[in-house]
C-alpha positions in Angstrom: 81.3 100.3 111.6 80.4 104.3 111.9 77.8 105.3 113.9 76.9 109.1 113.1 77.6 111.5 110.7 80.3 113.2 113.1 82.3 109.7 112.2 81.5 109.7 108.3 84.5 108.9 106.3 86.1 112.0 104.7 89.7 112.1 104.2 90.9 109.1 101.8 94.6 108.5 101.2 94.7 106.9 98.0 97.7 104.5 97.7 99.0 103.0 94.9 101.7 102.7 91.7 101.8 105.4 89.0 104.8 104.2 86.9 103.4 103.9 83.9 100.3 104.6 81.6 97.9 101.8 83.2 98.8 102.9 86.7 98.5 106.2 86.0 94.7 105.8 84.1 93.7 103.7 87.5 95.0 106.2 90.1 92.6 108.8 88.3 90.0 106.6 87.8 90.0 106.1 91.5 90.2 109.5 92.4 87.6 110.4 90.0 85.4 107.8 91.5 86.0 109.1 95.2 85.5 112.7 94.4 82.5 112.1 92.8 81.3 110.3 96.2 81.8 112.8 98.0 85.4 112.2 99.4 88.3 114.2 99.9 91.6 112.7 98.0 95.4 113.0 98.8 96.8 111.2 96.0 100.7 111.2 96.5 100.6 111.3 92.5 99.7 114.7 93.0 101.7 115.8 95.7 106.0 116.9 95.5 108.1 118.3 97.9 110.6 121.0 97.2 113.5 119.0 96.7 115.7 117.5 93.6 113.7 114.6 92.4 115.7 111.2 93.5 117.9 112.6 96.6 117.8 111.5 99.8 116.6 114.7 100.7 113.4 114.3 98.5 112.9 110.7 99.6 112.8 111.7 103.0 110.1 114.8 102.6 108.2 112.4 100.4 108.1 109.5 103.0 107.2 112.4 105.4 104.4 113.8 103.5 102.8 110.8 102.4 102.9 109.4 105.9 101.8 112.8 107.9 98.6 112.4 105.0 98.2 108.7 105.8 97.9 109.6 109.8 95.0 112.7 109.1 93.6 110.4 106.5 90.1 108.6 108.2 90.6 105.7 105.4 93.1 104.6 103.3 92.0 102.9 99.7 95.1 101.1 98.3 95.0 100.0 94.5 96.5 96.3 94.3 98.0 94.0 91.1 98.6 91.2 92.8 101.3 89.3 93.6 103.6 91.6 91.7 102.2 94.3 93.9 104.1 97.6 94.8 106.2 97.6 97.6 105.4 101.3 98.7 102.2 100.6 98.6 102.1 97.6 100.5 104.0 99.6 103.1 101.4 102.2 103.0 98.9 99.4 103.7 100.8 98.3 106.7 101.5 101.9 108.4 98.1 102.5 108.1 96.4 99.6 109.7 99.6 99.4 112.4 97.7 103.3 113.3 94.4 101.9 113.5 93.3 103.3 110.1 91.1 100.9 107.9 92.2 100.0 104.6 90.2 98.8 101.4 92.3 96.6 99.2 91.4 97.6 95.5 92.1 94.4 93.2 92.5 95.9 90.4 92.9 92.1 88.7 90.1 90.1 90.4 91.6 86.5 89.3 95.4 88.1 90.2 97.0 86.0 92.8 97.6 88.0 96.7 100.0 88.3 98.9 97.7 87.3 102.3 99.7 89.5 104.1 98.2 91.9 101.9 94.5 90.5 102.0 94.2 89.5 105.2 96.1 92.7 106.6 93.1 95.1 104.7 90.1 95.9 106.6 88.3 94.4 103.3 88.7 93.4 99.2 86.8 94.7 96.4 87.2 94.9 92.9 88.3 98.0 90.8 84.3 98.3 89.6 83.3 98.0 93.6 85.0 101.1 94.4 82.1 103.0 92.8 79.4 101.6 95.0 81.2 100.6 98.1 79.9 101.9 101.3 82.6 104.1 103.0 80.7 105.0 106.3 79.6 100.9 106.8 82.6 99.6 105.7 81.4 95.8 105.0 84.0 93.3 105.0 84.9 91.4 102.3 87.5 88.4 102.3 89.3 87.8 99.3 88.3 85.2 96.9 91.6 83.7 94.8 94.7 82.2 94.8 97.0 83.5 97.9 100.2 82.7 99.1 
């Protein structure tokens, strides 16, 4: 829990797929959402490095980028499908709360099955529709609620 306004959350990193339309519409609904609220957003949707897309050279600046914003980040806020969740994004959810950084699991499919490494690895679970009324700064916990494995 946050105590003062010195220890308000800020900085979100905003983790998640964007390889197709769906992905894509929920990454800037969330964003939308957060920015609205107040929050500053790194969205690695919006980020590139200068570097030939799919080289080693690019994968490494990109893993370096996205994990240099994940440590100045105060929160992470990670959109989840599931059990056929991304892996890069589940990886994002791990390096954060290895660093001490809380994470919110988005379900973006409330009845979709979780991986409770996932789940139970998140500082809390909330729906898609939660993350427009979610308190930030209190940060209640919420277990998830569905099938896991």
């Amino acid at each position: 829990m946050l105590e003062n306004n010195a220890d308000r959350i800020r900085n979100v990193y905003l983790a998640g797929p964007f390889f197709n339309e769906t992905e894509i519409g929920n990454i800037e609904y969330a964003e939308s959402v957060l920015k609205k609220r107040g929050l500053s957003v790194f969205s690695p949707m919006r980020h590139d490095v200068d570097a030939e897309r799919g080289t080693v050279e690019w994968a490494h600046k990109v893993f370096e980028l996205d994990r240099h914003a994940i440590d100045k980040a105060d929160i992470v806020a990670a959109l989840y499908y599931g059990s056929n969740g991304d892996t890069g994004t589940a990886w994002e959810c791990g390096y954060a709360a290895a660093v001490g950084k809380p994470v919110v699991l988005i379900h973006v499919f409330r009845n979709a099955s979780s991986n409770l490494m996932m789940h139970c690895g998140c500082t809390t679970n909330i729906s898609l529709k939660d993350l427009e009324i979610y308190d930030f700064n209190v940060m209640p916990v919420y277990e998830f609620e569905g099938e896991m494995y």
